[in-house]
Every structure is written in structure tokens, then in C-alpha cells.
C-alpha positions as CSV (number, residue, x, y, z in Angstrom):
1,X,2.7,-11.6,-7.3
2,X,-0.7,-10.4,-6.5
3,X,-3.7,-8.8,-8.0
4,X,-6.7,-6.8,-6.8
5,X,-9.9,-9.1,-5.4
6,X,-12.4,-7.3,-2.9
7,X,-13.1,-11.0,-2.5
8,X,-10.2,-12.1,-1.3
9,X,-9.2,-11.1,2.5
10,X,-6.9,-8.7,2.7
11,X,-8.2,-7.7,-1.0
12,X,-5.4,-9.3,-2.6
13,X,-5.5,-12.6,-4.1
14,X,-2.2,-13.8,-4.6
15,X,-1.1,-15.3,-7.4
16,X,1.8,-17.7,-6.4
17,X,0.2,-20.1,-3.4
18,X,1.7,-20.9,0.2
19,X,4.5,-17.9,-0.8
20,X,5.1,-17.2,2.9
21,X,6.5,-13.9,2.9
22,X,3.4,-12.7,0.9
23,X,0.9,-14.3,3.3
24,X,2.2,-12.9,6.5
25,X,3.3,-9.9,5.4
26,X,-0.3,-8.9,4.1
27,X,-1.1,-9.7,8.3
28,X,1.3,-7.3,8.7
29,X,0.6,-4.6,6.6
30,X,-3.7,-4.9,7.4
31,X,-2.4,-4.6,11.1
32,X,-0.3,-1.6,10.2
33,X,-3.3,-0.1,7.8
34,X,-6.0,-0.8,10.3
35,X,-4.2,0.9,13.5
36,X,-3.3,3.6,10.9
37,X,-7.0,4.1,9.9
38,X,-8.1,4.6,13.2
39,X,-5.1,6.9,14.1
40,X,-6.0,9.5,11.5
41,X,-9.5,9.0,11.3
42,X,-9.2,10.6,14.7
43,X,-6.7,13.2,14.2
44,X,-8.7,14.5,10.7
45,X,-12.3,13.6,10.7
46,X,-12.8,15.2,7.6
47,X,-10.7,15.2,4.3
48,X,-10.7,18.7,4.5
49,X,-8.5,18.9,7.7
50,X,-5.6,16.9,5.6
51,X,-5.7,19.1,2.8
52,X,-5.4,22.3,5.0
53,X,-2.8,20.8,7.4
54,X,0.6,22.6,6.6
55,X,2.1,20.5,8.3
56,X,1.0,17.2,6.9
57,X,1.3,19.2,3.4
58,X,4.8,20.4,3.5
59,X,6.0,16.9,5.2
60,X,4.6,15.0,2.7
61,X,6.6,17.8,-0.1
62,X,9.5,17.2,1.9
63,X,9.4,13.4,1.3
64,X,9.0,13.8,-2.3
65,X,11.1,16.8,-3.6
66,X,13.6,16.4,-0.9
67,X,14.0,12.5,0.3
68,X,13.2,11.6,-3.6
69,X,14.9,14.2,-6.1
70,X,15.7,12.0,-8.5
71,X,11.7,11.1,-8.3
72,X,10.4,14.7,-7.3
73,X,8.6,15.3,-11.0
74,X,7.1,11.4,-11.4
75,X,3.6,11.6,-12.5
76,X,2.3,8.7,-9.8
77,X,2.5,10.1,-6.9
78,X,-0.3,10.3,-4.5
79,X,-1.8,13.4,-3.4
80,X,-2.6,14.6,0.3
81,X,-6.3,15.2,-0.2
82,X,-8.2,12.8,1.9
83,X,-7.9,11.0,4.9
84,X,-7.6,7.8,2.2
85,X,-4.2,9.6,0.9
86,X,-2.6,9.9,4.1
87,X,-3.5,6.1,5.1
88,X,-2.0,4.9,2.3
89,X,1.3,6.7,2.5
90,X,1.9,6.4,6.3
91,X,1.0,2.6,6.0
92,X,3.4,2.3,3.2
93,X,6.4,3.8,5.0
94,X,5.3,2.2,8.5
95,X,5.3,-1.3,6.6
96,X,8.7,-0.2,4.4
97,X,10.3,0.4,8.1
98,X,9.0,-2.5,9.7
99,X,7.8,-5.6,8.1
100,X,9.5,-5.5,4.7
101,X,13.3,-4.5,6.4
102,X,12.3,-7.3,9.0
103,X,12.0,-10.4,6.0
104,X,15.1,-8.7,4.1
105,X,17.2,-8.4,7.2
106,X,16.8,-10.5,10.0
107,X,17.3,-13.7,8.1
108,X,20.8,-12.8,6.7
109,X,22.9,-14.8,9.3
110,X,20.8,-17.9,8.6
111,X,20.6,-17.6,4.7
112,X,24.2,-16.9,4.1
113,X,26.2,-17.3,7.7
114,X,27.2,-20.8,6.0
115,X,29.1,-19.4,3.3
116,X,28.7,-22.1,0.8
117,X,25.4,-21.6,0.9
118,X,25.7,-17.9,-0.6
119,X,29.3,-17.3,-1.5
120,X,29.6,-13.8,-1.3
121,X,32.6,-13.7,-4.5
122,X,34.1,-16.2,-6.6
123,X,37.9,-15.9,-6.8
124,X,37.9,-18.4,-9.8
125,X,36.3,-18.9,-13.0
126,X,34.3,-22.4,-12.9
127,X,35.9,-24.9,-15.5
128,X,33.9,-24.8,-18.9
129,X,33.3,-28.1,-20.9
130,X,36.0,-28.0,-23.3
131,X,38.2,-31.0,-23.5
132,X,41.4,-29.4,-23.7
133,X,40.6,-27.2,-20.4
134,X,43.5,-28.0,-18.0
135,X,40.7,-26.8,-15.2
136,X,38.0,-29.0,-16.1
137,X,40.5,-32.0,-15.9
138,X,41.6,-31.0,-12.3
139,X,37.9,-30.4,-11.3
140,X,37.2,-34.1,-12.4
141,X,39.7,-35.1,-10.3
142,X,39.2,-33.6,-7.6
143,X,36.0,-31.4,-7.8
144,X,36.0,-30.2,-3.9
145,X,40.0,-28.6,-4.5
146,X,38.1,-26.2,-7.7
147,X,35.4,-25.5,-5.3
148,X,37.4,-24.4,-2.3
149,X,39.6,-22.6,-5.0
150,X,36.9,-20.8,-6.0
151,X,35.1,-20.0,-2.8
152,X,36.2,-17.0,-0.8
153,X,39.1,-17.3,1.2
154,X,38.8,-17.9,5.2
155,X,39.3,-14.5,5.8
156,X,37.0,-13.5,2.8
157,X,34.2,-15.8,4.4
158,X,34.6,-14.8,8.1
159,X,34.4,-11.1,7.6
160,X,31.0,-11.6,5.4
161,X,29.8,-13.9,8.6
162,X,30.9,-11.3,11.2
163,X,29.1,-8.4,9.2
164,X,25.8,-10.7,8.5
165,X,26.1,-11.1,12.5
166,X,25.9,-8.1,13.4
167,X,22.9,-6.8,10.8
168,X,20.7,-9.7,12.2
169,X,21.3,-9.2,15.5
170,X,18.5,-7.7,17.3
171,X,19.5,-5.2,20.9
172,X,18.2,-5.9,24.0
173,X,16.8,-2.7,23.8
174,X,15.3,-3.5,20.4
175,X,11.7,-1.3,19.9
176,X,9.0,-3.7,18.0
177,X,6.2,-2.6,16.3
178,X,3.3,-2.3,18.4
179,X,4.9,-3.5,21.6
180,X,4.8,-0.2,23.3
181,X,2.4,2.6,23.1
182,X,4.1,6.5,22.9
183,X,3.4,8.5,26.0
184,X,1.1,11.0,24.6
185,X,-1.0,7.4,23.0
186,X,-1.2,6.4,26.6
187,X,-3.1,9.7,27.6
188,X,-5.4,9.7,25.0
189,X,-8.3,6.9,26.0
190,X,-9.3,6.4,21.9
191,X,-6.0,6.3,20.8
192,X,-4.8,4.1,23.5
193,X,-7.7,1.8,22.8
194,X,-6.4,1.2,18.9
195,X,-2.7,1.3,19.7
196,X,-3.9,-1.9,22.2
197,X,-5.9,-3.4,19.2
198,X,-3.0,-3.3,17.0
199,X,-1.0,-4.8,20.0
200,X,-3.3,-7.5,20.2
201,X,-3.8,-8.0,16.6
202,X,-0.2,-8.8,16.3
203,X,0.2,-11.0,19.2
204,X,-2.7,-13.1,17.5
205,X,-0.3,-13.1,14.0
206,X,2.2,-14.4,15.8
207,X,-0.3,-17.4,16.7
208,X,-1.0,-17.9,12.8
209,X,2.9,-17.9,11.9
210,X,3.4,-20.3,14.3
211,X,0.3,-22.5,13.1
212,X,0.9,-22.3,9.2
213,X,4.4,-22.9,10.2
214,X,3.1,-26.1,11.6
215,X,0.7,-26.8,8.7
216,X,2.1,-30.2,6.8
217,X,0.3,-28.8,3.7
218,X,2.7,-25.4,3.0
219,X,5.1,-27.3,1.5
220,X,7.4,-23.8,1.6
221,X,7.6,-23.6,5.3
222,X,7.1,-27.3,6.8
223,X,8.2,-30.2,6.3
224,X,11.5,-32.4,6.3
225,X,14.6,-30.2,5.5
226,X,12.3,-27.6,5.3
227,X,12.9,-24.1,7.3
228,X,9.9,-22.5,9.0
229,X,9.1,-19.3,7.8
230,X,9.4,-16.7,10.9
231,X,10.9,-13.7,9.7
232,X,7.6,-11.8,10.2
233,X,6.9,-13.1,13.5
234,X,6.3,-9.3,15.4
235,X,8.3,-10.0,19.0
236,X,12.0,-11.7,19.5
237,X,14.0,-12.3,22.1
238,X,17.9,-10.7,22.0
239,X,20.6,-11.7,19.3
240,X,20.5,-13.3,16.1
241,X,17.1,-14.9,16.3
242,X,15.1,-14.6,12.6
243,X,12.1,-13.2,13.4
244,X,10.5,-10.3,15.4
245,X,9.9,-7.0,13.6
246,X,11.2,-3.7,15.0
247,X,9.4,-0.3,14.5
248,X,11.9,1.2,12.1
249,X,15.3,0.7,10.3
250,X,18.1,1.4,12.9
251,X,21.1,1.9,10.1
């Protein structure tokens, strides 16, 4: 989807154009890197402090032998020697967490609520072209009686709808990524001063979204019948909304 360009902004080029969860989800994740940089490029101002950390060092172990078993003897991956290392994992769980669960989850309701629109089973086998097919005779007859057939049932369709309610729903009390700073953040001036950078870099994504979104050349997110892409949009109000990005997984 994407292939390394120092060029290109985010130093990604991608390789499939106006793909909107690639383009704001690189916002995202440069957010999520850049308030990450700064965070531990306070915290270990030398690579040295991340290799000696036995903290850091037996986390990170943890993750790997513990979290990923099945994984633990893979030859790729990353070491905790520099401060490089440690950006790269903690953005790639942050982002895992945050951004990526948000585009995957949040928009499940909208996708598939309408059950047609992704039938969750198929109680019947569609008729095949064979002339003698009893099916295939009925389904020319009356094609919306073999679709119904084979849809799920009422029952089958409602309990799919309630569930997809429920995991797109946000809380009132929902946490979003960088809405609000951790108590020990707010005592500390620098890290205050980045967390409020992040904040602010992701109120002005918000901004973009809502400008590509209105951007007559994305053909993928505007346009007539078209659905504007805001999955990745950082803040939401309450309920089933599609957008706004939490800080972590809640299930």
C-alpha cells in the first residue's frame, strides 16, 4: 500500500491515491510518533539510558515472550537499544490502540447495521445456472423471495445490529487520544508543552478530515452517494457516531 520515500511527507508515498484511511491515518500515526519523540527524548537523553533501563528492558521481554509466545523466537523483532527502538514500538502500540481500532471499529454500525448490505450468514445456497435447477427457476420468478430466503432471519439480523450497536458506540465518559493530559504530564512544564502540541496537532487533523472530506476531487470520500470518510476524526460526541479515536481498546 505504501513504500519508503524521504521525499514524500510523512516518508511514505503511497501507492494507491485518495485511499482515505491511509492518508489520515499517516496524520495520525506522525501525531502519535512526534509527541512520542519528544516524550522519550526527555525521559532518556541518551541511548544508553534505554539500554540500561530494567524496566523498559524486561517490559519490552514481557511483550514479546509473554503477550507473543507463539512469536517469542521470530527473528524481526526490534531491539531496545536506542531511543529510535523505543519510538518505534511505543508509537506502534499507541497507534494499534488508537487510530487503527478506531477505522476498524467505530464504523461497524454504519457498514453493516443495514444487514443487506453485509449479511452476516447465508441460510441458503444461491441458485447456480443449470437449467434443470428447481431454485434458479423460482429465483427468476421471483428473485427478492430467494434473497430474503437466503438472508439471515429477523432474529439473525437484529442480534448482529444490536451487537454492531453496541461496539460502535462510544461512552460519555469515552477517553480520546490526546484530549487530556495525565496528572504527572500536567506537572511537568516540557512534557506538558508536547502533550499540548499533540493536542493541538490533532485538533488541526480534524480541520484536514473535514476539508478533504469536502474536496470534490477524492472521488473515495465525496461526492454524490458517496460517504465521507471520518473514522479517524480524533474527538466525538456520545453514541454511535463514526469517528473520534479513543486512547486505547476498551474490550
Amino acid at each position: 500500500m505504501a513504500v519508503e520515500d524521504p521525499a514524500a511527507e510523512h516518508g511514505l508515498k503511497l501507492t494507491i491515491e485518495d485511499y482515505p484511511y491511509a492518508e489520515d491515518g499517516l496524520l495520525i500515526w506522525s501525531a502519535i510518533k512526534q509527541w512520542v519523540t519528544d516524550y522519550v527524548n526527555y525521559y532518556y537523553p541518551d541511548a544508553s539510558h534505554v539500554k540500561e533501563d530494567s524496566e523498559i528492558q524486561e517490559w519490552w521481554t514481557e511483550v514479546r515472550t509473554k503477550g507473543h509466545a507463539d512469536k517469542k523466537d521470530e527473528p524481526w523483532w526490534p531491539v531496545l537499544n536506542t531511543q529510535e527502538d523505543l519510538i518505534h514500538v511505543l508509537t506502534t502500540i499507541i497507534w494499534v490502540g488508537s487510530g487503527h481500532h478506531a477505522a476498524v471499529n467505530f464504523g461497524q454500525y454504519h457498514y453493516a447495521g443495514y444487514f443487506p448490505n453485509r449479511p452476516t450468514i447465508a441460510r441458503t445456497n444461491m441458485p447456480v445456472e443449470d437449467s434443470n435447477d428447481e431454485e434458479l427457476a423460482k429465483f427468476w420468478t421471483k428473485p427478492e423471495i430467494t434473497l430474503l430466503h437466503c438472508y439471515p432471519s429477523q432474529i439473525q439480523a437484529t442480534i448482529v445490529m444490536a451487537i454492531l450497536d453496541v461496539l460502535s458506540t462510544h461512552a460519555p465518559d469515552e477517553e480520546y487520544l490526546g484530549r487530556d493530559p495525565e496528572a504527572s504530564w500536567a506537572q511537568n512544564p516540557v512534557i506538558y508543552a508536547a502533550f499540548e502540541r499533540f493536542s493541538g496537532k490533532l485538533k488541526e487533523i480534524e480541520g484536514i478530515i473535514d476539508g478533504r472530506n469536502a474536496n470534490p476531487e477524492l472521488k473515495n470520500r465525496c461526492g454524490a452517494g458517496i460517504v465521507p470518510y471520518q473514522l479517524l476524526k480524533p474527538y466525538s460526541e456520545a453514541g454511535v457516531t463514526g469517528m473520534g479515536v479513543p486512547n486505547s481498546i476498551s474490550i
